[in-house]
DOROKE-370636 format. One record per residue: residue in one letter; x, y, z of N, C-alpha, C in turn. Coordinates in Angstrom, 3 decimals. Each point is the difference from the previous one (the first is absolute). Layout:
- code;nx;ny;nz;cax;cay;caz;cx;cy;cz
- A;X;Y;Z;X;Y;Z;X;Y;Z
...
// end
This chain:
- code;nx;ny;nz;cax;cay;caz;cx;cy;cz
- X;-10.435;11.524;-7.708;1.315;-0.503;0.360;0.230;-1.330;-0.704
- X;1.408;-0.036;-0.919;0.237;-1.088;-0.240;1.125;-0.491;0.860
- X;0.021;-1.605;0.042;1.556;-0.676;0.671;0.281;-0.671;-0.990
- X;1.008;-0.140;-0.798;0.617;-1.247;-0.771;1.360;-0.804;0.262
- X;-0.420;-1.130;0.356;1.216;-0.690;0.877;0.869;-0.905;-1.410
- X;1.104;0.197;0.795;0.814;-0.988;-1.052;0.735;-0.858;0.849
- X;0.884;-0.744;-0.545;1.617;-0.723;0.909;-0.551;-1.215;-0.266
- X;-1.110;-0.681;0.638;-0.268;-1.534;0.228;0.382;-1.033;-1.060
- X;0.030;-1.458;0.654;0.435;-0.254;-0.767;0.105;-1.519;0.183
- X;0.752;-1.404;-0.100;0.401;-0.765;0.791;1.587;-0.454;0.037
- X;0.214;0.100;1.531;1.428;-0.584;0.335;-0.018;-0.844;1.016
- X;1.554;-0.677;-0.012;0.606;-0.867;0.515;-0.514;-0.003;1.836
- X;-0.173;-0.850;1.227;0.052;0.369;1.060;1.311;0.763;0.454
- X;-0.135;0.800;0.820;1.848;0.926;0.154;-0.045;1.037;-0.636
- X;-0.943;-0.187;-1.644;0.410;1.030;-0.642;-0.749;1.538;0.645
- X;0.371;1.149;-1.056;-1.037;1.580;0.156;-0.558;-0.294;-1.058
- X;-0.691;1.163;0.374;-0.851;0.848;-1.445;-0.225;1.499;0.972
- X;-0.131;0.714;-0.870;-0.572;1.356;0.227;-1.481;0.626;-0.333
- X;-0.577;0.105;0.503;-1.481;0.619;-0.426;-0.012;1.614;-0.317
- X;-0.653;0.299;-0.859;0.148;1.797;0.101;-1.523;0.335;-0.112
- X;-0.568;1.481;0.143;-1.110;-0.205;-0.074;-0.162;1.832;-0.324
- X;-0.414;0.287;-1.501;0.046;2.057;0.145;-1.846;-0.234;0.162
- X;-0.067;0.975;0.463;-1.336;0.838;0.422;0.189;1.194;-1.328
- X;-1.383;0.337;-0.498;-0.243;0.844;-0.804;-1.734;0.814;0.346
- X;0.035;0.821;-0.539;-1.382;0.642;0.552;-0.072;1.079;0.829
- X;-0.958;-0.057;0.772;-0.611;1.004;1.105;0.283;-0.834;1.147
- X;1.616;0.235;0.200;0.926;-0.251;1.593;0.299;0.841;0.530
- X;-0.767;0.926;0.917;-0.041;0.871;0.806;-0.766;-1.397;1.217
- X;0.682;1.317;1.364;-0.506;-0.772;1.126;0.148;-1.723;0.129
- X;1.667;-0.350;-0.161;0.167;-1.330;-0.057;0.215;-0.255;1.805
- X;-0.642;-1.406;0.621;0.575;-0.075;0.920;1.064;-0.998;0.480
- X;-0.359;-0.976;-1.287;1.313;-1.185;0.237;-0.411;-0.765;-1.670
- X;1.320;-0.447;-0.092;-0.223;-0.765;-1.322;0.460;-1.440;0.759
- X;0.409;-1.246;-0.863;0.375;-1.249;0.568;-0.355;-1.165;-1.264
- X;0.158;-0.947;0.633;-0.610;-1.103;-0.689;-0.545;-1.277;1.185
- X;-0.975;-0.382;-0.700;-0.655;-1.310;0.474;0.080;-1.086;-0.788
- X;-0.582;-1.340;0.132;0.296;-1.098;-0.677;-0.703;-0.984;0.127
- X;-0.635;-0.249;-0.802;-1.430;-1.516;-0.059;0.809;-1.391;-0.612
- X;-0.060;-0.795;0.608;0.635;-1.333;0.059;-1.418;-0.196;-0.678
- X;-0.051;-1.361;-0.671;-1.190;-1.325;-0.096;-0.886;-0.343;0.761
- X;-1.168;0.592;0.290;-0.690;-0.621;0.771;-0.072;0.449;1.472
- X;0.504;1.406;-0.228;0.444;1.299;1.519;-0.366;1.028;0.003
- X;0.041;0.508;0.908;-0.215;1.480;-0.304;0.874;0.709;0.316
- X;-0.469;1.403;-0.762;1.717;0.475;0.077;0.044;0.804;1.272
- X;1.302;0.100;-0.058;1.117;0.576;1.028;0.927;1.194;-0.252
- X;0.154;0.318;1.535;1.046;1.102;-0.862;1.244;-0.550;0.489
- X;0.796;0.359;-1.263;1.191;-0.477;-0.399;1.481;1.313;0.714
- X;-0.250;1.343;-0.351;0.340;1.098;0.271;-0.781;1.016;0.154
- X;0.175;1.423;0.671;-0.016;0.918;0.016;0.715;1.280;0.521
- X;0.096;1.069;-1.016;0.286;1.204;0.011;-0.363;1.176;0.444
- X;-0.307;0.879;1.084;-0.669;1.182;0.083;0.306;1.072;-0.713
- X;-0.672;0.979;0.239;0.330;1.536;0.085;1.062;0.216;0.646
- X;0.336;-0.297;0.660;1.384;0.538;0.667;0.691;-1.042;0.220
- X;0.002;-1.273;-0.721;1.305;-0.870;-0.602;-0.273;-0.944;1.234
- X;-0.535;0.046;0.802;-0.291;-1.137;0.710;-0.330;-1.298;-0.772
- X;1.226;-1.661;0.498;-0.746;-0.669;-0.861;-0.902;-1.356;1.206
- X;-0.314;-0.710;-1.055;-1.055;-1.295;0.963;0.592;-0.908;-0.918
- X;0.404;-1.117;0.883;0.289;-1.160;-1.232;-1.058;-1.092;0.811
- X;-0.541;-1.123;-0.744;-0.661;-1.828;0.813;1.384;-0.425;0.565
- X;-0.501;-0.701;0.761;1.256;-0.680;1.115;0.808;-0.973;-1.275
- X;-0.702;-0.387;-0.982;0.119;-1.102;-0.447;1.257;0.918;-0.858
- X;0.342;0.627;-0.212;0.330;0.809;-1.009;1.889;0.813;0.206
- X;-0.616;0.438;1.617;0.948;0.878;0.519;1.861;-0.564;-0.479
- X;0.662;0.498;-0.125;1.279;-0.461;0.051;0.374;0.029;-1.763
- X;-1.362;-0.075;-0.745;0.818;-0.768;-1.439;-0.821;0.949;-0.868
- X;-0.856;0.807;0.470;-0.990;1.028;-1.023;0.487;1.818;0.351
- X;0.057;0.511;-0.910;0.534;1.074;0.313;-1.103;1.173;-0.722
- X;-0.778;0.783;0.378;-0.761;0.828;-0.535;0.562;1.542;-0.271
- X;-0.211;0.881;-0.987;0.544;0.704;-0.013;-1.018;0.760;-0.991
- X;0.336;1.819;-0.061;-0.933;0.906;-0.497;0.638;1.203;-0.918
- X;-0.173;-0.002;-1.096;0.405;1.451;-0.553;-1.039;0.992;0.012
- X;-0.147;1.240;0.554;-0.983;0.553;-0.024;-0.823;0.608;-0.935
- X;2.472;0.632;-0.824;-0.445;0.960;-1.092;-0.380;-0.665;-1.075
- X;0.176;-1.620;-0.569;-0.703;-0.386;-0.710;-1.357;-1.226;0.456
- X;-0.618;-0.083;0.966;-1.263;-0.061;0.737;0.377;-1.791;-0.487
- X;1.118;-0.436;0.062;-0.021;-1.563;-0.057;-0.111;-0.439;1.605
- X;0.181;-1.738;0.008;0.089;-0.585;1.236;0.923;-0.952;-0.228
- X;0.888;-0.823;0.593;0.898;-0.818;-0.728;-0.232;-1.245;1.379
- X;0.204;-1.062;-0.465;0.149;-1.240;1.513;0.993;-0.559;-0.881
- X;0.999;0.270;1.035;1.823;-1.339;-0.589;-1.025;-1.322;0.557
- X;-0.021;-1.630;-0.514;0.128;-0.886;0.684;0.929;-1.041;-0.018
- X;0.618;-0.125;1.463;1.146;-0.696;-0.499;-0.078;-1.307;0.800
- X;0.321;-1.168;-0.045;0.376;-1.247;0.423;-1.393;-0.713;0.134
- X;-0.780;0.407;-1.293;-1.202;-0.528;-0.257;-0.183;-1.176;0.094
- X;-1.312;-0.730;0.814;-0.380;-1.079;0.351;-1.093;-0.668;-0.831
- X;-0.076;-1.445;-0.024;-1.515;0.080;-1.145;-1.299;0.184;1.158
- X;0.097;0.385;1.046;-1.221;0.389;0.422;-0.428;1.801;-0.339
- X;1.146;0.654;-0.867;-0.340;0.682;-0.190;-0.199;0.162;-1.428
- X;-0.530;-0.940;-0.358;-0.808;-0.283;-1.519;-1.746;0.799;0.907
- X;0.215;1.329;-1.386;-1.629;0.510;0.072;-0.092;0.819;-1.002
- X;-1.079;0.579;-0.428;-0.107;1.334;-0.438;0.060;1.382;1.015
- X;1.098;1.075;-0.668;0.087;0.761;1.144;-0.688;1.484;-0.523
- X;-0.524;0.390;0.387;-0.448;1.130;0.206;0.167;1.513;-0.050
- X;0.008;1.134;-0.226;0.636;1.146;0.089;-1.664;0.468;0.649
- X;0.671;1.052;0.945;-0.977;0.258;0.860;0.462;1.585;0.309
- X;-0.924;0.815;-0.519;-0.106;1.690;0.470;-1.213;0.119;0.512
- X;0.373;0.615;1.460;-1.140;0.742;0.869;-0.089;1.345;-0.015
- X;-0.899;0.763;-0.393;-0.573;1.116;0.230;-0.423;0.334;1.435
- X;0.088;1.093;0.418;-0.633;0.561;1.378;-0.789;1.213;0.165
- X;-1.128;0.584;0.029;-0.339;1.348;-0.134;-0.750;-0.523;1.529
- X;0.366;0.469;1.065;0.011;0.217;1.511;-0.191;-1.505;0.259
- X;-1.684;-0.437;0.610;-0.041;-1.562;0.199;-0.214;-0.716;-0.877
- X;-0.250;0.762;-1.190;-0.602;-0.712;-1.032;0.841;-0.824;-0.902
- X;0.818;-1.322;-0.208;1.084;-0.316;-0.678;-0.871;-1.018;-1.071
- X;0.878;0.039;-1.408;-0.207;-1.075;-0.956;1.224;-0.260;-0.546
- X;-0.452;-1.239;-0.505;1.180;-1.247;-0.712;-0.288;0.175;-1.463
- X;1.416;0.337;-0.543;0.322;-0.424;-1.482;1.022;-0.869;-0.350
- X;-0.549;-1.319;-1.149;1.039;-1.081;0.087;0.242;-0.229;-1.643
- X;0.915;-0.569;0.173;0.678;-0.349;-1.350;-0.727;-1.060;-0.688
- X;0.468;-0.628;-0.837;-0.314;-0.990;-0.730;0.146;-1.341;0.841
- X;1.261;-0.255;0.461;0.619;-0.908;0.494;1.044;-0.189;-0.778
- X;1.156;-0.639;0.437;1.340;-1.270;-0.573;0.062;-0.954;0.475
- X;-0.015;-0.991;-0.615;0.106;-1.447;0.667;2.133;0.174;0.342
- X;-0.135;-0.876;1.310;1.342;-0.209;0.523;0.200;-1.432;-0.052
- X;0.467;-0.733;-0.650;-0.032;-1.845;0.103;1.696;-0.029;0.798
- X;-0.252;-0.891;1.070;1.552;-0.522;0.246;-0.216;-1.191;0.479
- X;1.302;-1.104;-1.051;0.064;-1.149;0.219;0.983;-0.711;0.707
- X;-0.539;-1.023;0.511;1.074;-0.500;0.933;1.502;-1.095;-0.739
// end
């Protein structure tokens, strides 16, 4: 499985950006895709998530201004972010979970750095 993320970038505080993220490979048995995000000196977090059946999860920190979203037929992940803060300066993540019964694993992208200045 590959993820290759694009969108990042740096903007204004207030401003968006969009993240996208296609999956390529052996994606059978997906159970949620999403993204997470490592700040400086943190560990990461999750930022969003997507299920199997479109259920999403957003961080509290997040809710109101991040919008996650899924194409199936082309196996992308997309996060709108909008009224970006500089605490949400990080590298973000693309994140596909596999499920074969209890047994789950993580496939991740490269990363994109997100810079926002005040």
């Amino acid at each position: 499985v590959q993820l290759v993320e694009s969108g990042g970038g740096l903007v204004q505080a207030g401003g968006s950006l969009r993240l996208s993220c296609a999956a390529s490979g052996s994606i059978s048995n997906i159970k949620a895709m999403g993204w997470y995000r490592q700040a400086p000196e943190k560990q990461r977090e999750l930022v969003a998530a997507i299920t199997n059946d479109d259920t999403t999860n957003y961080a509290d920190s997040v809710k109101g201004r991040f919008t996650i979203s899924r194409d199936r037929a082309k196996n992308t992940v997309a996060l709108q972010m909008n009224s970006l803060k500089p605490e949400d300066t990080a590298v973000y993540y693309c994140n596909l979970r596999r499920a074969w019964g209890r047994y789950e694993f993580d496939y991740w992208g490269q990363g994109t750095q997100v810079t926002v200045s005040s």
